[in-house]
PyMOL Python script that loads the backbone (N, CA, C, O; Angstrom):
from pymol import cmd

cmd.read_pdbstr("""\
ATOM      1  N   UNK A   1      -1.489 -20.109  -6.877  1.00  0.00           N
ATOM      2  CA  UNK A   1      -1.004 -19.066  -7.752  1.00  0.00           C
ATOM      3  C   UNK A   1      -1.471 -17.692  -7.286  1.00  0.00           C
ATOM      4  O   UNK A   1      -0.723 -16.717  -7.218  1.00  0.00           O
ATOM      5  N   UNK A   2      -2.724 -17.688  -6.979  1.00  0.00           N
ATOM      6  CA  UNK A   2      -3.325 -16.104  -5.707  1.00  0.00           C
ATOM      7  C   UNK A   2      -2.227 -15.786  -5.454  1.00  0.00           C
ATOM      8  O   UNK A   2      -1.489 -15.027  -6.082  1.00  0.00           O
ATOM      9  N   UNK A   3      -1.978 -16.544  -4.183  1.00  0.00           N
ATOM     10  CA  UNK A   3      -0.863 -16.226  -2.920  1.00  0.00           C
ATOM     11  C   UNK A   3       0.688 -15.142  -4.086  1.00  0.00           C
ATOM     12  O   UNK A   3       0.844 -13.921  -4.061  1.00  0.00           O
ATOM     13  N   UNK A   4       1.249 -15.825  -4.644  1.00  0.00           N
ATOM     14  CA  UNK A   4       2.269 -15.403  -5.712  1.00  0.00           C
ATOM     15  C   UNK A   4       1.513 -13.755  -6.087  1.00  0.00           C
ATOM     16  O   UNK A   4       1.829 -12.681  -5.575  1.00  0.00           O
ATOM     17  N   UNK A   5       0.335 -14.038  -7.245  1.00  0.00           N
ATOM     18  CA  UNK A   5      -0.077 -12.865  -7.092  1.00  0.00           C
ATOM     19  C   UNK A   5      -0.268 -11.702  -6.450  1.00  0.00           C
ATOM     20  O   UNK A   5       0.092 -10.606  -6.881  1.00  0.00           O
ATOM     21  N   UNK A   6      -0.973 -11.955  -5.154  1.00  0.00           N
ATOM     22  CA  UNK A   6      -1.059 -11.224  -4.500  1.00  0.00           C
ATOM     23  C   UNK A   6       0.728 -10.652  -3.516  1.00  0.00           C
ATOM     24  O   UNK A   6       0.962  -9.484  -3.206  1.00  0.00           O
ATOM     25  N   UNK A   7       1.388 -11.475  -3.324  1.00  0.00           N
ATOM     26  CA  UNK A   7       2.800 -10.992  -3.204  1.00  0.00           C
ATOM     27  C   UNK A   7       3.263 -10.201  -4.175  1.00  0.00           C
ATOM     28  O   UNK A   7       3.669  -9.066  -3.925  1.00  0.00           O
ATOM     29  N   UNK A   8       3.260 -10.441  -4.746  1.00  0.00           N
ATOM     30  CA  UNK A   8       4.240  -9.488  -6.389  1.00  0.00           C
ATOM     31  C   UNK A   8       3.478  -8.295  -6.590  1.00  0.00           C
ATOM     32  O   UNK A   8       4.155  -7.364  -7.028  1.00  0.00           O
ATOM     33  N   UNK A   9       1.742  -7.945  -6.315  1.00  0.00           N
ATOM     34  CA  UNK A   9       1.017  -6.864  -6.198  1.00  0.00           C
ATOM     35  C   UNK A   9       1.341  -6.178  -4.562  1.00  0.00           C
ATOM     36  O   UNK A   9       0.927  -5.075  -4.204  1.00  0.00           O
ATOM     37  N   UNK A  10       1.569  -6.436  -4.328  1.00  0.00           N
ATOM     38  CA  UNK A  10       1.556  -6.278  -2.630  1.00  0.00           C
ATOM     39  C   UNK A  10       3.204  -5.382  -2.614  1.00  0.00           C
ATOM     40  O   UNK A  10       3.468  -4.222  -2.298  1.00  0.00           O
ATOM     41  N   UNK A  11       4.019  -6.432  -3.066  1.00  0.00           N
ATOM     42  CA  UNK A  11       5.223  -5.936  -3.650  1.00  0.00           C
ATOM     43  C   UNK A  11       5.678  -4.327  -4.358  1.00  0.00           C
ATOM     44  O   UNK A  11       6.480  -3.462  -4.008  1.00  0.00           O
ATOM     45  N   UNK A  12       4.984  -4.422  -5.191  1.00  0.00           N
ATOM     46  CA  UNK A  12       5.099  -3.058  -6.056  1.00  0.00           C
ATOM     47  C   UNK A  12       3.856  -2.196  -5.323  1.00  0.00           C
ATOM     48  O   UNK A  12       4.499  -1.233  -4.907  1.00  0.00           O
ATOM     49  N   UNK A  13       2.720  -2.001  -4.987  1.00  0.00           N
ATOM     50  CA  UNK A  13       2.379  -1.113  -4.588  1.00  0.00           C
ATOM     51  C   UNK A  13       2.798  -0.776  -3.485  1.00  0.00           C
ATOM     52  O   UNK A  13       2.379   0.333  -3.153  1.00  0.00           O
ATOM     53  N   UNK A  14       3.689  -1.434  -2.504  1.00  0.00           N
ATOM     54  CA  UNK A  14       4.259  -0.694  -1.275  1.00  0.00           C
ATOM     55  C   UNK A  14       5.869  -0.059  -1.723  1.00  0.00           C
ATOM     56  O   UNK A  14       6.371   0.893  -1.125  1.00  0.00           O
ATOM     57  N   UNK A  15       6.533  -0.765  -2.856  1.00  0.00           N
ATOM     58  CA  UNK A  15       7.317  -0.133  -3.924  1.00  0.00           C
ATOM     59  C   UNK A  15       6.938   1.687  -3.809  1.00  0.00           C
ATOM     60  O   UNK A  15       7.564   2.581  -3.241  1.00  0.00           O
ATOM     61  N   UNK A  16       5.599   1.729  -4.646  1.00  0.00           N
ATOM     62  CA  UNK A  16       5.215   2.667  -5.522  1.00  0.00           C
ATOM     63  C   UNK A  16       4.793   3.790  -4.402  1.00  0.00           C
ATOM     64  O   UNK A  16       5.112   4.973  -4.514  1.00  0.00           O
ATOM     65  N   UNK A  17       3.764   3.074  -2.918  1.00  0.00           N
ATOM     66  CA  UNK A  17       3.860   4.269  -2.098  1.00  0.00           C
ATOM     67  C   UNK A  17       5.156   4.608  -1.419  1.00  0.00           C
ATOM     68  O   UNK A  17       5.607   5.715  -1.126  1.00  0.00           O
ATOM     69  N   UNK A  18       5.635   3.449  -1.240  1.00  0.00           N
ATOM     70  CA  UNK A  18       6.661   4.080  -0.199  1.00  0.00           C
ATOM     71  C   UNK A  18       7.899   5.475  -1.420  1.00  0.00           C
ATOM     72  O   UNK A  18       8.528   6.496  -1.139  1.00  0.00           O
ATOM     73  N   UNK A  19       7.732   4.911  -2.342  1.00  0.00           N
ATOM     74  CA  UNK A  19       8.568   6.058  -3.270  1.00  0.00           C
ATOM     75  C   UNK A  19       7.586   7.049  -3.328  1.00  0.00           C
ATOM     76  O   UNK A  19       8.022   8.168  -3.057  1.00  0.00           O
ATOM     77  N   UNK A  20       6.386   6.989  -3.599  1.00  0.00           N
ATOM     78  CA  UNK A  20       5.645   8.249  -3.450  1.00  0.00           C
ATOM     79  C   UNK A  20       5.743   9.197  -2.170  1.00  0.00           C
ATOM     80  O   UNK A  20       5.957  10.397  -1.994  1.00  0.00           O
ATOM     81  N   UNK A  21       5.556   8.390  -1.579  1.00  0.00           N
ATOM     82  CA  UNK A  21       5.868   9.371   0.063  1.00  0.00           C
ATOM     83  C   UNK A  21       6.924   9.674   0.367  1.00  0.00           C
ATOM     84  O   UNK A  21       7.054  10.584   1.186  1.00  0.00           O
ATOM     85  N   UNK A  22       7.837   9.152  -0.071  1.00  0.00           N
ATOM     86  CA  UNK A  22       9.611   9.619   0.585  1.00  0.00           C
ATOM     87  C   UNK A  22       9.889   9.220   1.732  1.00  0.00           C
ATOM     88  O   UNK A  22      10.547   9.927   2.494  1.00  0.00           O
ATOM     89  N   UNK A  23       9.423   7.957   2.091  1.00  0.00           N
ATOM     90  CA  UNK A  23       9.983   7.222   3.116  1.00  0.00           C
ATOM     91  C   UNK A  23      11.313   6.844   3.181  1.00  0.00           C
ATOM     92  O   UNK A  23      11.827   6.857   2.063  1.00  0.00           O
ATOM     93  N   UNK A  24      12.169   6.466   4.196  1.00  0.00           N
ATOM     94  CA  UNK A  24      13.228   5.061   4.059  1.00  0.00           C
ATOM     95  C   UNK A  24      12.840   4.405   3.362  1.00  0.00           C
ATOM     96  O   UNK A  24      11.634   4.581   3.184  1.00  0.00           O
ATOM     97  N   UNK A  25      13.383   3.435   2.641  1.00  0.00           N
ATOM     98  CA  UNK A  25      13.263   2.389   2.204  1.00  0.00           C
ATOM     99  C   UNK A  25      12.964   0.941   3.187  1.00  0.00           C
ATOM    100  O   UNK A  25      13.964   0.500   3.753  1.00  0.00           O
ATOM    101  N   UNK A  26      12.138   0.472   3.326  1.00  0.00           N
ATOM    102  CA  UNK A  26      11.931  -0.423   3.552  1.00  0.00           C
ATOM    103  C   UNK A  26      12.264  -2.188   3.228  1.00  0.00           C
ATOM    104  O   UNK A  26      12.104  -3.178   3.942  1.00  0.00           O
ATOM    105  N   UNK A  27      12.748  -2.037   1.935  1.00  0.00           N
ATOM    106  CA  UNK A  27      13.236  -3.555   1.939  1.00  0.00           C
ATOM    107  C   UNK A  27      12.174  -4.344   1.094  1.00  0.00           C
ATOM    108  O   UNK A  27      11.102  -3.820   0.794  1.00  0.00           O
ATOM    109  N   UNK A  28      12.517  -5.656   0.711  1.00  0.00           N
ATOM    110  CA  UNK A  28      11.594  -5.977  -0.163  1.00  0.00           C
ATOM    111  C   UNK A  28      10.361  -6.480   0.403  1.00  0.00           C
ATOM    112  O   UNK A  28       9.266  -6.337  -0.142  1.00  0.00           O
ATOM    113  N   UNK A  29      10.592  -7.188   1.726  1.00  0.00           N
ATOM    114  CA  UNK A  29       9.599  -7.769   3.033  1.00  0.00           C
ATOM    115  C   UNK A  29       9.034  -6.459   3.112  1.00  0.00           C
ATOM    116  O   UNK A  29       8.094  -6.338   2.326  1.00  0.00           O
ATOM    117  N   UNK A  30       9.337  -5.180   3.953  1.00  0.00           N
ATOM    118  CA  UNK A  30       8.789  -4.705   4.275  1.00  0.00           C
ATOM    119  C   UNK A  30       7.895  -3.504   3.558  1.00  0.00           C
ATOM    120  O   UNK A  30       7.288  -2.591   4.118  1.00  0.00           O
ATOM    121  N   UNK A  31       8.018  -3.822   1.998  1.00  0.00           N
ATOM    122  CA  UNK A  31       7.463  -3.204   0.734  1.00  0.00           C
ATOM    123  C   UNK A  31       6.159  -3.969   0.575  1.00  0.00           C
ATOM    124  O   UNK A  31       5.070  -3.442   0.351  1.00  0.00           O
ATOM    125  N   UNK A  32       6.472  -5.719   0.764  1.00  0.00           N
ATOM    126  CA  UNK A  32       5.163  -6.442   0.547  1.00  0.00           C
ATOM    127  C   UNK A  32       4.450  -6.310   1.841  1.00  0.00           C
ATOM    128  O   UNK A  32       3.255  -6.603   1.846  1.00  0.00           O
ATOM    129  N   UNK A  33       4.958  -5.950   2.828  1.00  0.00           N
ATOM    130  CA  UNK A  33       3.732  -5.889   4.006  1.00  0.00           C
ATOM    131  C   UNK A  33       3.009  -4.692   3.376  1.00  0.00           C
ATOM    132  O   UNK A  33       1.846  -4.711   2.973  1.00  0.00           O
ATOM    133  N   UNK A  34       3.892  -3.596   3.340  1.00  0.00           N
ATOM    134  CA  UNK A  34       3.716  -2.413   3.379  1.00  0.00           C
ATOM    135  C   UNK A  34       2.348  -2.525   2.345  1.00  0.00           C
ATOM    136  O   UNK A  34       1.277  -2.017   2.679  1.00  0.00           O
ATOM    137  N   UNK A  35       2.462  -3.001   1.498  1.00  0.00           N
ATOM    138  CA  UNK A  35       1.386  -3.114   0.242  1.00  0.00           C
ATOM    139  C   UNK A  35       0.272  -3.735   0.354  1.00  0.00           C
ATOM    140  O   UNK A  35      -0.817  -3.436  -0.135  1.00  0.00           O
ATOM    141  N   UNK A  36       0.679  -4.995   1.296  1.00  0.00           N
ATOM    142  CA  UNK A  36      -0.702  -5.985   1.627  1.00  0.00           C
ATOM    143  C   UNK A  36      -1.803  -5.343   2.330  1.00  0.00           C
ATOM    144  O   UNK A  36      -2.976  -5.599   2.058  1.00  0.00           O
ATOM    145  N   UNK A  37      -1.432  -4.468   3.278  1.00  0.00           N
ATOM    146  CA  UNK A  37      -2.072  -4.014   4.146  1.00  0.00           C
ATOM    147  C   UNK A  37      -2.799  -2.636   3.510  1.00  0.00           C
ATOM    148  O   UNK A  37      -4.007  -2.399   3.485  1.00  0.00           O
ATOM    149  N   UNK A  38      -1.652  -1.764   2.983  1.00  0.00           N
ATOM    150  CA  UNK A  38      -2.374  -0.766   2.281  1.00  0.00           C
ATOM    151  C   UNK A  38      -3.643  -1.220   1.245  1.00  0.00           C
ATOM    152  O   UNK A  38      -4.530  -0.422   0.940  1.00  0.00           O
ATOM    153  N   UNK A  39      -3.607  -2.382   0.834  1.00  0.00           N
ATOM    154  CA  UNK A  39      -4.449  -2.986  -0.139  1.00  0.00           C
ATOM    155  C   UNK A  39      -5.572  -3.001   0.799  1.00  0.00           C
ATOM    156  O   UNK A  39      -6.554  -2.267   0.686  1.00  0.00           O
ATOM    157  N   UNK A  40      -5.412  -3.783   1.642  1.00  0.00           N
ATOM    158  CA  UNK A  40      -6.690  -3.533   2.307  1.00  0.00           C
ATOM    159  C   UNK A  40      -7.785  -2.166   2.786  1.00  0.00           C
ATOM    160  O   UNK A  40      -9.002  -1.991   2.842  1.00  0.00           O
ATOM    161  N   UNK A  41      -6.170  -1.128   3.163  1.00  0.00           N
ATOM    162  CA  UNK A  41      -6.529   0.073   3.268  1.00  0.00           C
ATOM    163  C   UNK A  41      -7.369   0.843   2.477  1.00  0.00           C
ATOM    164  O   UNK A  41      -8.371   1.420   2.901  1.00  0.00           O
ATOM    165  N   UNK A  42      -6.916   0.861   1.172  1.00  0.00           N
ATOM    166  CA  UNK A  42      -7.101   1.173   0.516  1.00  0.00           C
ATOM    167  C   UNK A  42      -8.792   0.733  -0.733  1.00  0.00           C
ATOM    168  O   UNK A  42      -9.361   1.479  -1.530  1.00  0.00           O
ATOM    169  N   UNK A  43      -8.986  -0.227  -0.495  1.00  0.00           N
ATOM    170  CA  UNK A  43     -10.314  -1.129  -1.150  1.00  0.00           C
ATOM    171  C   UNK A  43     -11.086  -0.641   0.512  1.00  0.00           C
ATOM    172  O   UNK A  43     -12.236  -0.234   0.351  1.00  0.00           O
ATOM    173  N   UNK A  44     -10.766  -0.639   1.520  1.00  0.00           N
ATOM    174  CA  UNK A  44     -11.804   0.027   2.446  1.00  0.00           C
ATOM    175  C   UNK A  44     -12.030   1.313   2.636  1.00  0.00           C
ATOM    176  O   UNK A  44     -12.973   1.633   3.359  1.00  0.00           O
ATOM    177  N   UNK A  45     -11.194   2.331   2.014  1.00  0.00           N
ATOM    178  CA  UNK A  45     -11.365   3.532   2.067  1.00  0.00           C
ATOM    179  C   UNK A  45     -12.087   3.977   0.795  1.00  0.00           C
ATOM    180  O   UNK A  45     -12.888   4.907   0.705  1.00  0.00           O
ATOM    181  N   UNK A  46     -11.594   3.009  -0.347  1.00  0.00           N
ATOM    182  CA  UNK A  46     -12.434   3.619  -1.779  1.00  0.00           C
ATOM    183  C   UNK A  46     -13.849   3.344  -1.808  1.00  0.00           C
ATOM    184  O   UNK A  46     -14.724   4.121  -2.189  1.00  0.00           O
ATOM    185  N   UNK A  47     -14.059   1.681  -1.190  1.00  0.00           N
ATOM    186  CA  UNK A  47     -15.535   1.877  -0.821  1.00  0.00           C
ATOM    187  C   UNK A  47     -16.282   2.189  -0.196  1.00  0.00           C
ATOM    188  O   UNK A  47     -17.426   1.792  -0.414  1.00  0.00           O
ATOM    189  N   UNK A  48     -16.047   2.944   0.751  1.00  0.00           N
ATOM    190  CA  UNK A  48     -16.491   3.933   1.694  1.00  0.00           C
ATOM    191  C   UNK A  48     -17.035   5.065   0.869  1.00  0.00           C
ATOM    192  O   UNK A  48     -18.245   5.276   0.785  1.00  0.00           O
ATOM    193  N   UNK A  49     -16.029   5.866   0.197  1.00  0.00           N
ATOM    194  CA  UNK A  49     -16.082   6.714  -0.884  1.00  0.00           C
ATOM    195  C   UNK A  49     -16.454   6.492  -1.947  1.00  0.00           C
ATOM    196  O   UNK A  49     -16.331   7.388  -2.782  1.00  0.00           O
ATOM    197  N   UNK A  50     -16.993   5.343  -2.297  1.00  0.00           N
ATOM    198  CA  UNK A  50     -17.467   5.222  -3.718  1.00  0.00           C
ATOM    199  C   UNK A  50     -16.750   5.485  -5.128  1.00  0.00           C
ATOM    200  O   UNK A  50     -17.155   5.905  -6.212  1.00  0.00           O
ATOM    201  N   UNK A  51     -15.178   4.940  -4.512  1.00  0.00           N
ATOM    202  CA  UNK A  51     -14.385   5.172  -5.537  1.00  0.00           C
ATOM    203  C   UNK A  51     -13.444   4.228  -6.178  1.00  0.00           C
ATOM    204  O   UNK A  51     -12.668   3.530  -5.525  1.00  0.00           O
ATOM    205  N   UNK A  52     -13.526   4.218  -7.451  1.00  0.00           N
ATOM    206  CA  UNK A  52     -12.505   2.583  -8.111  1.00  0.00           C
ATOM    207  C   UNK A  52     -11.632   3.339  -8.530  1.00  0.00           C
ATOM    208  O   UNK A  52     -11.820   4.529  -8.782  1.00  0.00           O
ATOM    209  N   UNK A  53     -10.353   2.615  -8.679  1.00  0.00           N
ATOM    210  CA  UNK A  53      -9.439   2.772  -9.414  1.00  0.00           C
ATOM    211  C   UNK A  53      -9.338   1.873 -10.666  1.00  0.00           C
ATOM    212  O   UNK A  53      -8.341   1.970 -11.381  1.00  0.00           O
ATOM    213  N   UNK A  54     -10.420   0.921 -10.991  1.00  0.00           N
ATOM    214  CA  UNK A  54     -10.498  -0.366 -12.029  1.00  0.00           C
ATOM    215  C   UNK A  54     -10.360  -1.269 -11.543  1.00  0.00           C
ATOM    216  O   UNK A  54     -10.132  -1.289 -10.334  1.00  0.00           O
ATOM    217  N   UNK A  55     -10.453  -2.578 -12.403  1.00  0.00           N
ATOM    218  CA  UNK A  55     -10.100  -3.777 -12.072  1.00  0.00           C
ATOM    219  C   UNK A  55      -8.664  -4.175 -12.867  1.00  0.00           C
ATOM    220  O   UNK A  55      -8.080  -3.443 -13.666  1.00  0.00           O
ATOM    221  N   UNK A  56      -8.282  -5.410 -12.476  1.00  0.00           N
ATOM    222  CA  UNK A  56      -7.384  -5.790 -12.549  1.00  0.00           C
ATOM    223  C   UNK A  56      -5.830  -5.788 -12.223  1.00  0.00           C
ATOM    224  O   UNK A  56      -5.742  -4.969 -11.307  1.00  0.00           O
ATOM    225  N   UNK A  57      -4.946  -6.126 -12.409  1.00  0.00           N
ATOM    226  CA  UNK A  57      -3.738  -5.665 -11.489  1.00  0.00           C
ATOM    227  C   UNK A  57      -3.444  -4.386 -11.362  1.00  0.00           C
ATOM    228  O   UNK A  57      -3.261  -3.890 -10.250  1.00  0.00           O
ATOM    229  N   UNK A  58      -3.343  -3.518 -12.762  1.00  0.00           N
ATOM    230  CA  UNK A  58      -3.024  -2.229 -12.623  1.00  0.00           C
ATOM    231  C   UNK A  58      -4.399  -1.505 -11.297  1.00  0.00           C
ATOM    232  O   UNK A  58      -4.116  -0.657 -10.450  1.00  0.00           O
ATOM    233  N   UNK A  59      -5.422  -1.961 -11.429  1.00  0.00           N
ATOM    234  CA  UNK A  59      -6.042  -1.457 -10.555  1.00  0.00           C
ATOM    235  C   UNK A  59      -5.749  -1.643  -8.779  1.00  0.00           C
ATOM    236  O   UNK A  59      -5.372  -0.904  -7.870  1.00  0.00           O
ATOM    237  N   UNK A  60      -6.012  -2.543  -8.870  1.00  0.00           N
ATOM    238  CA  UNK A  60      -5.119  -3.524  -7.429  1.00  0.00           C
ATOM    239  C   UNK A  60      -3.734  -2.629  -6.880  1.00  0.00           C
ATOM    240  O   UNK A  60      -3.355  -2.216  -5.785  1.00  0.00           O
ATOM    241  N   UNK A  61      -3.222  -2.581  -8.272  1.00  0.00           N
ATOM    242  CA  UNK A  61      -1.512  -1.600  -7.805  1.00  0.00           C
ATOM    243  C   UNK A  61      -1.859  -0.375  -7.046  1.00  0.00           C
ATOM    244  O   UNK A  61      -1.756  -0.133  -5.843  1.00  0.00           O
ATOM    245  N   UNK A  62      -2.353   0.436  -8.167  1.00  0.00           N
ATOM    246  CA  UNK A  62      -2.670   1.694  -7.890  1.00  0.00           C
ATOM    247  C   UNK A  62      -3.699   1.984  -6.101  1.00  0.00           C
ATOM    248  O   UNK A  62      -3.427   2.953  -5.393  1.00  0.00           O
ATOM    249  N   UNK A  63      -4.790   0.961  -5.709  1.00  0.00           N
ATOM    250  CA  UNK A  63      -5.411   0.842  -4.935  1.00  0.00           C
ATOM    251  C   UNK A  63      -4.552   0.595  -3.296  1.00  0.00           C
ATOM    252  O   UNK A  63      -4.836   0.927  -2.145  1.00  0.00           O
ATOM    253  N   UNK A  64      -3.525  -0.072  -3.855  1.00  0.00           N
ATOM    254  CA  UNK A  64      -2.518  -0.920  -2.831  1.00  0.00           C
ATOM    255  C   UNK A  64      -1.722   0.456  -2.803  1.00  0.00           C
ATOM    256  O   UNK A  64      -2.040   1.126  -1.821  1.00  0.00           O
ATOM    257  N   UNK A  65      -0.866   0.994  -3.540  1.00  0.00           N
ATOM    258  CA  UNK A  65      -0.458   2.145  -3.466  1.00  0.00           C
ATOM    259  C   UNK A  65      -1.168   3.186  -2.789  1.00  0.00           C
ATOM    260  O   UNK A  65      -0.711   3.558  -1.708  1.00  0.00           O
ATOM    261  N   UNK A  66      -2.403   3.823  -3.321  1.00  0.00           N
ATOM    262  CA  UNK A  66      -3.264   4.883  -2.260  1.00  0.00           C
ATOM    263  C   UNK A  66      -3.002   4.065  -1.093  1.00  0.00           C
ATOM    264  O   UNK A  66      -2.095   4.382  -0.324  1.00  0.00           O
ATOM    265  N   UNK A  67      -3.766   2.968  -0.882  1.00  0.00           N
ATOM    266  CA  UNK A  67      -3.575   2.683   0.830  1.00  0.00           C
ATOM    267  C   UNK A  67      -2.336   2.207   1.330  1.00  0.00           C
ATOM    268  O   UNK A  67      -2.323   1.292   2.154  1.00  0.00           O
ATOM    269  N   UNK A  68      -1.208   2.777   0.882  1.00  0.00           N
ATOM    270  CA  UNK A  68      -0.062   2.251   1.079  1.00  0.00           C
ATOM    271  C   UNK A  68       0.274   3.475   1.650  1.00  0.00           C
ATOM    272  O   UNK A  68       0.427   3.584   2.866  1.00  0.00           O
ATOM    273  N   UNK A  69       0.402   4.414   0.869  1.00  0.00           N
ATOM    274  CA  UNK A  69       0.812   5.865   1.162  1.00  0.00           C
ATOM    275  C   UNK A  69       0.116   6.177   2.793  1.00  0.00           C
ATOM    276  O   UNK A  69       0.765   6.770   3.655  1.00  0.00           O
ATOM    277  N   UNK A  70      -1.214   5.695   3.004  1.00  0.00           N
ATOM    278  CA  UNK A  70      -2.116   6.280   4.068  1.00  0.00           C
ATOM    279  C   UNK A  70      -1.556   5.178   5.354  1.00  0.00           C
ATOM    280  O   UNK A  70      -1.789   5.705   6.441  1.00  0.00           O
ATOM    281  N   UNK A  71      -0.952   3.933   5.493  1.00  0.00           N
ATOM    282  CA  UNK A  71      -0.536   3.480   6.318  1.00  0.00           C
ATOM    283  C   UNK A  71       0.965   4.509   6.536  1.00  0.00           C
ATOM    284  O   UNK A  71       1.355   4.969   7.609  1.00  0.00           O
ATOM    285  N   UNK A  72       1.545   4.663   5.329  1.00  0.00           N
ATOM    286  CA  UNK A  72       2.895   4.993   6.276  1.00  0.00           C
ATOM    287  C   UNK A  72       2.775   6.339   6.439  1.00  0.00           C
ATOM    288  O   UNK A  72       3.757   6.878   6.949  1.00  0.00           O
ATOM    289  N   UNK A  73       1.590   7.238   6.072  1.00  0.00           N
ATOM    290  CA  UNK A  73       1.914   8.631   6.505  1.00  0.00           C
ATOM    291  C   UNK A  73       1.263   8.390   7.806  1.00  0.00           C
ATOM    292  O   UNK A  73       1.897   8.924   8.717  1.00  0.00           O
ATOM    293  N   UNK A  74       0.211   7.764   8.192  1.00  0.00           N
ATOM    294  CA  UNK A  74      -0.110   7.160   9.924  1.00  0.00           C
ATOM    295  C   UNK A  74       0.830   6.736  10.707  1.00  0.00           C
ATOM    296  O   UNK A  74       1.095   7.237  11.800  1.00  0.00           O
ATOM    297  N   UNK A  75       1.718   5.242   9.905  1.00  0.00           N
ATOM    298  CA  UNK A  75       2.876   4.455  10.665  1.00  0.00           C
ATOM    299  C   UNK A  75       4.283   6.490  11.084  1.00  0.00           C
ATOM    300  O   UNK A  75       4.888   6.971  12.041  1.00  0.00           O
ATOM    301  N   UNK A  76       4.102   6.741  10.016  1.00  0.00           N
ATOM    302  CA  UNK A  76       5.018   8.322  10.264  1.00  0.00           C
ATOM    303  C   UNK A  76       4.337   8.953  11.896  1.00  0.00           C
ATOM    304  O   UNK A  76       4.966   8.936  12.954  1.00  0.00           O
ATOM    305  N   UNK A  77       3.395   9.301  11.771  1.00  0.00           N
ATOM    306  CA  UNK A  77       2.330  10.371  12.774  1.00  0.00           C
ATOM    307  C   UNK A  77       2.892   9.625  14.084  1.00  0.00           C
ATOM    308  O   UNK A  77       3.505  10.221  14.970  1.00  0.00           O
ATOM    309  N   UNK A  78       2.590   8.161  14.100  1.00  0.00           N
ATOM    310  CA  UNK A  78       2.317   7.287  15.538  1.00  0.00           C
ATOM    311  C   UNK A  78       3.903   7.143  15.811  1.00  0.00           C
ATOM    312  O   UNK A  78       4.154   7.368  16.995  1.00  0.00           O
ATOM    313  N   UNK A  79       4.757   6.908  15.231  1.00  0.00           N
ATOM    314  CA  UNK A  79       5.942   6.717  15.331  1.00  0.00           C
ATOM    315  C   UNK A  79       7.566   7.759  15.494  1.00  0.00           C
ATOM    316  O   UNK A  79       8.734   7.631  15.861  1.00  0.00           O
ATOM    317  N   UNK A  80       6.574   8.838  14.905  1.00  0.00           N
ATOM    318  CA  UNK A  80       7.448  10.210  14.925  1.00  0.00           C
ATOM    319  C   UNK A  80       7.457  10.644  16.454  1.00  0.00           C
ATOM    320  O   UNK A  80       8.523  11.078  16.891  1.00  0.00           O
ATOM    321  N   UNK A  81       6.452  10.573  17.236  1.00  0.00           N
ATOM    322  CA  UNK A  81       6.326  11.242  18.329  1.00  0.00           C
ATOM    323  C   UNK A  81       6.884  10.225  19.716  1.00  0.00           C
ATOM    324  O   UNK A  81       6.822  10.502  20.914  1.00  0.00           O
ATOM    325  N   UNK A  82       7.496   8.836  18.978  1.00  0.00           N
ATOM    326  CA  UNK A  82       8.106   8.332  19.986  1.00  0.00           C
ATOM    327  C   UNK A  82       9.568   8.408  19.786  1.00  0.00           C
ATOM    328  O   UNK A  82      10.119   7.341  20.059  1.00  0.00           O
ATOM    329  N   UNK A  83      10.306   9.280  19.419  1.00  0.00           N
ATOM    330  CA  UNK A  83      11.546   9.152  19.725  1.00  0.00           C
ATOM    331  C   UNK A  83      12.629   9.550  20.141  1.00  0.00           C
ATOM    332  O   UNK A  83      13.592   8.785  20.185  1.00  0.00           O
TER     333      UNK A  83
END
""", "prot")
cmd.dss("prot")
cmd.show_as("cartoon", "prot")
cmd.util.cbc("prot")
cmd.orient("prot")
């Protein structure tokens, strides 16, 4: 049941950055990468900084979102200059 969870969170926070940033759209696959990873991004950058967004899903969202936004304004930087 994790696995589910963590898809459907993964899901909407790459949703929520990629609409925050004004990307393309990415797709529903590439919303849940987009999110999984920012999740990670994101729980390693807040604890670095000493910063929560809470627990629980809404927290998780919001967390997956910040590091969602910070992969694709990077995936933007590395990718803009090849084309």
């Amino acid at each position: 049941m994790e696995i589910i969870g963590t898809l459907i969170i993964g899901a909407i926070a790459g949703w929520l950055g990629s609409s925050i940033y004004k990307g393309s759209g990415l797709g529903l696959i590439g919303n849940i990468v987009v999110g999984i990873i920012g999740s990670f991004v994101g729980f390693w950058l807040f604890a670095k900084l000493g910063v929560s967004l809470g627990d629980g899903w809404l927290g998780a969202i919001l967390t997956g979102a910040a590091g969602a936004i910070v992969v694709l304004f990077l995936a933007n930087l590395i990718f803009r200059g090849r084309g």
